[in-house]
Structure formats: C-alpha cells, structure tokens
C-alpha positions in Angstrom: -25.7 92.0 175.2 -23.3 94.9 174.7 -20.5 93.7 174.0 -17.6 96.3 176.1 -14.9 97.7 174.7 -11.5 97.2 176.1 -8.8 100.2 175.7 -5.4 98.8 174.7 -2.9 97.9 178.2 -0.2 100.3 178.2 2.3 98.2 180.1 3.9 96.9 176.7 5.2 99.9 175.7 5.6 101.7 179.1 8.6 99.0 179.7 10.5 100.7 177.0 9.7 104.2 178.1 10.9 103.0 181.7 13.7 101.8 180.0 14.7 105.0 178.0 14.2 107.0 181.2 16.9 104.9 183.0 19.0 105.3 179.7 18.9 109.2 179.6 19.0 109.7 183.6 22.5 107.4 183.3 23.9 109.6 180.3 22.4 112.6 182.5 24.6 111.2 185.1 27.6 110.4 183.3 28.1 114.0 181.7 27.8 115.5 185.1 30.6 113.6 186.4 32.6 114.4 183.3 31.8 118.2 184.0 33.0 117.8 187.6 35.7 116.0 187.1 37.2 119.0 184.5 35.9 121.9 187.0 38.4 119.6 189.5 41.3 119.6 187.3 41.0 123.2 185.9 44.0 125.3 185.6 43.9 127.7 188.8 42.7 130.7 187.4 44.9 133.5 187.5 45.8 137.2 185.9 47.6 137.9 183.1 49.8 141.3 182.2 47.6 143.7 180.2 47.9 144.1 176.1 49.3 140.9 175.1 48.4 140.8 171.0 46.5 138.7 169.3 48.1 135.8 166.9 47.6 138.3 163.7 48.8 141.3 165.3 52.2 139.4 166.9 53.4 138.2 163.6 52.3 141.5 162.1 55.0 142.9 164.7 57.3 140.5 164.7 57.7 141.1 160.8 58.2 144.8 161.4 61.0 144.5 163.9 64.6 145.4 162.8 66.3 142.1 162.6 70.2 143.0 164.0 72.9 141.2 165.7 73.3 141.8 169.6 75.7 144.0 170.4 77.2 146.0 173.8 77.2 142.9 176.0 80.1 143.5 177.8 79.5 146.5 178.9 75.7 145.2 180.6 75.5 145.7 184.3 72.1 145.2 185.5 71.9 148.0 187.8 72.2 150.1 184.8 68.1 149.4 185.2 67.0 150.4 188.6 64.0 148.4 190.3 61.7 147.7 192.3 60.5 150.8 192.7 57.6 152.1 194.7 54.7 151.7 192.7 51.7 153.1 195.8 52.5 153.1 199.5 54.7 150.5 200.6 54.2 148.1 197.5 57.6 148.0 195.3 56.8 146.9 191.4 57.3 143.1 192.7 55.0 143.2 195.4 52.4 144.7 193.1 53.0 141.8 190.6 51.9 139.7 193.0 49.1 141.1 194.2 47.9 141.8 190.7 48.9 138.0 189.5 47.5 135.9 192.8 44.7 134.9 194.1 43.8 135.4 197.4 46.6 137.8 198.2 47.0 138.9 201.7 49.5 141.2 202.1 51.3 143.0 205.3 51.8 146.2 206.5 54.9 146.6 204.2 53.0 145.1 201.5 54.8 141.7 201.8 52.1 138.7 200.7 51.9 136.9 204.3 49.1 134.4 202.0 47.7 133.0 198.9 48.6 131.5 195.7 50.5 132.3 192.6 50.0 130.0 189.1 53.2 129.9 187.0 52.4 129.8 183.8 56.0 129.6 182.1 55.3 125.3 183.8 52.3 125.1 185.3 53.1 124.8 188.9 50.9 126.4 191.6 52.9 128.3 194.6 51.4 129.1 198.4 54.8 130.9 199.1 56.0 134.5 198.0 59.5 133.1 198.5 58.9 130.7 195.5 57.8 133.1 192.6 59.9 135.2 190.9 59.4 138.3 188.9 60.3 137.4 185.7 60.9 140.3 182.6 59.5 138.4 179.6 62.5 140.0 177.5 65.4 139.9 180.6 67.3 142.9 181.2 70.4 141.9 179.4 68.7 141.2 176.4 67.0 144.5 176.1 70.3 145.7 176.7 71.7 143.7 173.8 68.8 144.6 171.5 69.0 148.9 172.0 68.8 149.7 175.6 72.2 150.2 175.8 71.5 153.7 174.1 68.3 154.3 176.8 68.8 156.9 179.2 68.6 155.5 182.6 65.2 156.8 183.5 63.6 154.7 180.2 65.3 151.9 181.5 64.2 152.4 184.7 60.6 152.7 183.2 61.0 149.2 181.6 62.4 147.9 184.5 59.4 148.8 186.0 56.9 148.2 183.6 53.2 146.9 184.4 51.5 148.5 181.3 52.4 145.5 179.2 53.3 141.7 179.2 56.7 142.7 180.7 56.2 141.7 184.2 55.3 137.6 184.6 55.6 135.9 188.2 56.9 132.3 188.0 58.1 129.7 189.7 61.7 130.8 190.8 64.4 128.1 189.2 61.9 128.5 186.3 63.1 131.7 185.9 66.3 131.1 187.1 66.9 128.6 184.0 65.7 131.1 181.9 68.4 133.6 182.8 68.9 136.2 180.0 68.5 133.7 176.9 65.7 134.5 174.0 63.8 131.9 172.4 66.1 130.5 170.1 67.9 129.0 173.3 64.7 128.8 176.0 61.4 128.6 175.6 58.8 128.0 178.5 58.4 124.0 179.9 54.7 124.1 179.6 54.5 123.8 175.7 50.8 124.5 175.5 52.1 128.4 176.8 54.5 128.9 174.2 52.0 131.0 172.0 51.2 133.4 174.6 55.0 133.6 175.5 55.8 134.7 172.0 52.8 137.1 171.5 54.3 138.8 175.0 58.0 138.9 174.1 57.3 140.5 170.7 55.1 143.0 171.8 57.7 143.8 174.5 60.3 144.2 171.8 58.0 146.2 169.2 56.5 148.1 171.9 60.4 149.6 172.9 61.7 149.3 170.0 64.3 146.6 170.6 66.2 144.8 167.8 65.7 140.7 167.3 68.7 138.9 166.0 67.7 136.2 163.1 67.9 133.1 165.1 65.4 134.3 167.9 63.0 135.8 164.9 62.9 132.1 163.5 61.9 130.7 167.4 59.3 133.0 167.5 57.9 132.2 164.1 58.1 128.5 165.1 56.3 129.8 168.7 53.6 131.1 166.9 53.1 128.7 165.1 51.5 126.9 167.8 48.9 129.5 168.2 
C-alpha cells in the first residue's frame, strides 16, 4: 500500500497571523484617530507679515542696535504719524491687513470685511468680526517715537505708519492690543507664550530695520524672548 503523505494543517499558525492582523489594523486605527484628532485642534491657519528673521539673524540685530535711553516723550502726539492711508482703491492700510491676515475675507464696496475670520496670534483667539481685531504696530507709535522718530520727517513716519513691507503691521484681538498700549517688552510681552519668539524676531527687525534705539531693560526682554526660540 502507498502509504499518502499528509501536508502539515495550517490552522495552528494562521491563529496567530489572524491575530497579528487584528493587532496592526487596531494600531492602524488608533494612529488615524490621533491624526484626526490634531488636524481638529490645529491652529487656524493664517498669514503672517513678510521678512520676519530667523533666530540667528534677530540676535545678530538685536546685538547691533544702539542701546539708548528714551527720550522726547512729551512732546509725542500720535498724529505726528498719519494713517491709514489708501493703500489701492478703497482699501486704507487696515483694511488691507485684514485682507492680507484673514481667511476667507469678504470685503464691501468700500473695502470694509462684511465676513471671515481673523487668528490672533499675540493669544490665540480666533475672531468672525472686523470690529474685534485691531491693527497692532509691533513697535507702537510712541515708542518709535521714543527710540529716533522724533527726528523723522513726517512723510518717513507716515511710511512706518503705514508699513506692510515688514513685521510692523499684526491684527489682534482688540483689548489684546489695547493692554499692550505703547509698552516694549521689558513691561509686555504677548499672552500666548509659545509666540513670544516670533514677537521678538518681529520687534527687532522693526527696530534695526528704521534704525530705532533700544533702551537696556527692553534689550535684556528680548534676549530672554529669544531665548525661547
């Protein structure tokens, strides 16, 4: 008789193989909800003002800036820096801040956002009114006036009043910016800690880029700022 050969069953080990399929389809699973569950709570995305530096370059131009005490405060009056302006058609310099820093922006025939959203990123908060945002000067008016504009002509200060060729121009939630005021770093600094880099890149680069002064205490916040970079 010939005797038959019998193949080995493969159900013992297909159990396990079963069993890693479950396992891997269940991590599969898990890292998908993970994924979905950051894409959910992602920062709005949003624009940012052009030519903020990098870490190396800020602290490069922070070290090169003239350190000075204030001076000429009384004599600041902030219509010594004339704004908005018209910047195209109808749009003044804070219309076309938010425009450039919203999403979804739907504006008017006088250029006046009748809907969408603005992101502050000075603490976080999302806005679906214009009426809520503010048009923040990372270095305030009073402070540039402090730190050399004093000796401006009124059409440079008009030009930084105005300015949307660097980090000057930020829109934020209103009492945000309100709180703010006219104080540098060594007596404000943005809620939202995790923002305080990109704050002090943006206010030294405003200050190196026209040439402003920085008096000692608000050079050793900005160290300190970017040190969180």
């Amino acid at each position: 008789m010939t005797r038959r050969t019998v193949s080995a069953r493969p159900a013992v080990s297909a159990r396990p193989a079963i069993g890693v399929r479950r396992a891997v389809s269940a991590a599969v699973a898990a890292t998908v909800a993970v994924i979905v569950a950051l894409t959910l709570t992602t920062v709005p995305a949003q624009a940012t003002p052009p030519n903020i530096p990098s870490y190396s370059t800020a602290l490069s131009r922070l070290n090169s800036l003239t350190v000075a005490a204030e001076s000429h405060q009384s004599s600041y009056n902030r219509s010594l820096f004339p704004h908005w302006i018209t910047i195209t058609g109808s749009c003044n310099t804070r219309e076309q801040v938010l425009k450039r820093d919203g999403s979804n922006v739907v504006v008017n025939s006088s250029c006046y956002p009748t809907s969408g959203s603005w992101y502050s990123p000075f603490d976080g908060a999302t806005w679906t009114q214009a009426s809520d945002v503010d048009i923040d000067h990372m270095v305030p008016l009073a402070e540039a006036w402090r730190s050399g504009a004093w000796a401006w002509s009124t059409a440079r200060r008009q030009t930084y009043a105005n300015d949307l060729g660097g980090p000057e121009l930020w829109a934020v939630t209103d009492n945000v910016n309100q709180a703010k005021g006219d104080k540098d770093p060594a007596d404000w600094q943005p809620p939202l800690v995790s923002f305080r880099c990109t704050y002090a890149r943006a206010w030294i680069q405003v200050k190196w880029y026209y040439d402003m002064t920085v008096d000692s205490a608000e050079k050793s916040a900005l160290s300190g700022m970017l040190a969180t970079c």
